[in-house]
C-alpha positions in Angstrom: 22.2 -1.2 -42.8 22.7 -3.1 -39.9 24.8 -0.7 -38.4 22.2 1.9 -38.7 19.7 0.1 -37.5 21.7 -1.6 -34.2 23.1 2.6 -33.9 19.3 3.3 -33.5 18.7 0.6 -30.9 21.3 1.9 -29.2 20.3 5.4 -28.9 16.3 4.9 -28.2 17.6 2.2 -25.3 20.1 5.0 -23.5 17.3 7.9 -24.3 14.9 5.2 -22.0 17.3 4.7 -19.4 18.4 9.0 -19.1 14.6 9.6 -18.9 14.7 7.3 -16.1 17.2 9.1 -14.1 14.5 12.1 -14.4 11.6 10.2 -12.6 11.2 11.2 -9.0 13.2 9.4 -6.5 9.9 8.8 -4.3 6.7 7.5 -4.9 3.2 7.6 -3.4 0.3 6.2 -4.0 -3.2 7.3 -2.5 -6.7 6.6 -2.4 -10.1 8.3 -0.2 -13.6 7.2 0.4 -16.3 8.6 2.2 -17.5 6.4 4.8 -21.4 6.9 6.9 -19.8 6.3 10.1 -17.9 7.9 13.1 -14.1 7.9 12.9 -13.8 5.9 16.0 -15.7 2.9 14.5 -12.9 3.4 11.1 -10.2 3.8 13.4 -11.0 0.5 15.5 -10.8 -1.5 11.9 -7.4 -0.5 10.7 -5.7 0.5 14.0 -6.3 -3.6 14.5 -4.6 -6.4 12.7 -6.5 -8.8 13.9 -9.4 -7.0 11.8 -8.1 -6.8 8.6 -8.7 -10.1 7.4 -12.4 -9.0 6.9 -11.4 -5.9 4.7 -8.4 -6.0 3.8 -8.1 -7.0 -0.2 -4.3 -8.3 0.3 -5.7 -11.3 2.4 -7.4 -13.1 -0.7 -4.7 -13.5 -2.4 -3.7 -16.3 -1.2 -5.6 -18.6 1.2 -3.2 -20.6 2.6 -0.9 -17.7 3.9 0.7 -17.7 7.0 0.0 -14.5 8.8 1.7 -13.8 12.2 -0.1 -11.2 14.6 2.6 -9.7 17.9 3.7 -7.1 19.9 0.9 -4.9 21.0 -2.6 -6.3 21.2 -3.2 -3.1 18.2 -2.3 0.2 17.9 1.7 1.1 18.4 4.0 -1.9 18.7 1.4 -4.5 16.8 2.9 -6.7 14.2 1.8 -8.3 11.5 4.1 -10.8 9.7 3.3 -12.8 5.8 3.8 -15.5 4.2 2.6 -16.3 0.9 2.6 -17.3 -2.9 3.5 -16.1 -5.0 0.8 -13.2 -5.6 0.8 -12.5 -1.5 4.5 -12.2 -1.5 6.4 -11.9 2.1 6.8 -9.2 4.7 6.1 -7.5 7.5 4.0 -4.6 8.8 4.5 -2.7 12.2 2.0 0.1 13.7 4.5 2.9 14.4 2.1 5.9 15.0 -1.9 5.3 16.4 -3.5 8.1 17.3 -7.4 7.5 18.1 -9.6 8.2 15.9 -7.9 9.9 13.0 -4.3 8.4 11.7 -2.6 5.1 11.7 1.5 5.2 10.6 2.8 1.3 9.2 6.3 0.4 8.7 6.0 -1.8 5.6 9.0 -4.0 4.8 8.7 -6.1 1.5 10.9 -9.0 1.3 9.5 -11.1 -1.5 8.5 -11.1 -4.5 11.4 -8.1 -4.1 12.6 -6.1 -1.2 11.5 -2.7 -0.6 10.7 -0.9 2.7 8.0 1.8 2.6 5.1 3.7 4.9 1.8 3.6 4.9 -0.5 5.2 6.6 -4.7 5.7 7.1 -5.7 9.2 7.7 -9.6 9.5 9.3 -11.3 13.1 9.1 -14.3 14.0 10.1 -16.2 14.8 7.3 -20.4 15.8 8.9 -21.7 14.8 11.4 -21.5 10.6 11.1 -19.0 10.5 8.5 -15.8 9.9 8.1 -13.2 10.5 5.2 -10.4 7.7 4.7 -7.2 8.3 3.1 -4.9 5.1 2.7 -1.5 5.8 0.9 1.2 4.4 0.7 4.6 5.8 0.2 8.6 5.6 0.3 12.1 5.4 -1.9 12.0 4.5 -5.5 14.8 2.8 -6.7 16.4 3.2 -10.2 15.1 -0.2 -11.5 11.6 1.5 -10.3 11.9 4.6 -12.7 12.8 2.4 -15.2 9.4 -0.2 -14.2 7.7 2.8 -13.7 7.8 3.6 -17.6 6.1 0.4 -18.5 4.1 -0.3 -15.3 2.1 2.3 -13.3 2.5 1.3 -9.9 -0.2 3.6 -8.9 -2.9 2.0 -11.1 -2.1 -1.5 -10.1 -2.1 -0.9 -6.3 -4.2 1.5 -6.5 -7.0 -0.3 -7.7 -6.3 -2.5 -4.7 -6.8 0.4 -2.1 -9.9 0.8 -3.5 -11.4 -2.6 -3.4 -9.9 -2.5 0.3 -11.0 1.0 1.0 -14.7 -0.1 -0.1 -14.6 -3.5 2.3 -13.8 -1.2 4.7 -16.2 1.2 4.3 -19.1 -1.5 3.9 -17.7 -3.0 7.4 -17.8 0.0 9.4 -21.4 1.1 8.0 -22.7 -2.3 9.0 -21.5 -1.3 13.3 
């Protein structure tokens, strides 16, 4: 019986870990608003680290993080450096690509709670005549251990809900001028 049982185990445990193999080997993760202003006022807020302490919804989680701000004053070049608890975690974001009013490109390197190095980017369209639609997503590799957390965990609904508390700080800010 025990055999049987254990045999069983066995099988459901390698059927997991083959499905796994079949998840895509990239991920991406993206959310939009609508936001009443001009894309120029949008584009000042993220294409600025300085900024996002006001919107972004990573900076509450922990209050005594230390944040490091270099390289270019904002746009291509700025750096943005963390270091956190254990919610806020540790890395390091880098502009890569600015350009005005309508996309900014992030180098995002992870390196605690676990490394990973992905891109993220904000992409601003015009959307009337005083509007603006904002795209934040975030993409790059996902390892096997990520297929096989994927299964349990969606990693879309967890950060996900994230860029949308951030998306609507963000759009709040920019409304106000």
């Amino acid at each position: 019986m025990w055999k049987i049982i254990g045999l069983i185990v066995l099988v459901v445990i390698v059927a997991v870990l083959v499905f796994a193999a079949t998840r895509p080997d990239t991920f991406r993760i993206e959310r939009s608003i609508v936001v009443n202003a001009p894309p120029q006022r949008v584009f000042e807020q993220v294409n600025d680290f300085n900024r996002w302490r006001a919107w972004s919804p990573f900076e509450t989680l922990d209050p005594a993080m230390k944040r490091e701000i270099a390289g270019a004053q904002c746009g291509t070049g700025a750096v943005y450096t963390w270091d956190g608890n254990s919610k806020a975690g540790a890395g390091r974001m880098e502009i890569v690509e600015s350009v005005p009013a309508s996309k900014v490109g992030i180098k995002l390197d992870f390196t605690r709670p676990m490394e990973a190095h992905n891109t993220a980017e904000f992409v601003i369209v015009p959307e009337g005549t005083n509007a603006s639609r904002v795209t934040w997503a975030m993409h790059g590799p996902q390892p096997y251990i990520g297929k096989v957390m994927s299964l349990v965990f969606s990693m879309d609904r967890m950060v996900g809900k994230d860029f949308e508390r951030g998306l609507a700080n963000l759009k709040k800010l920019a409304e106000q001028g």
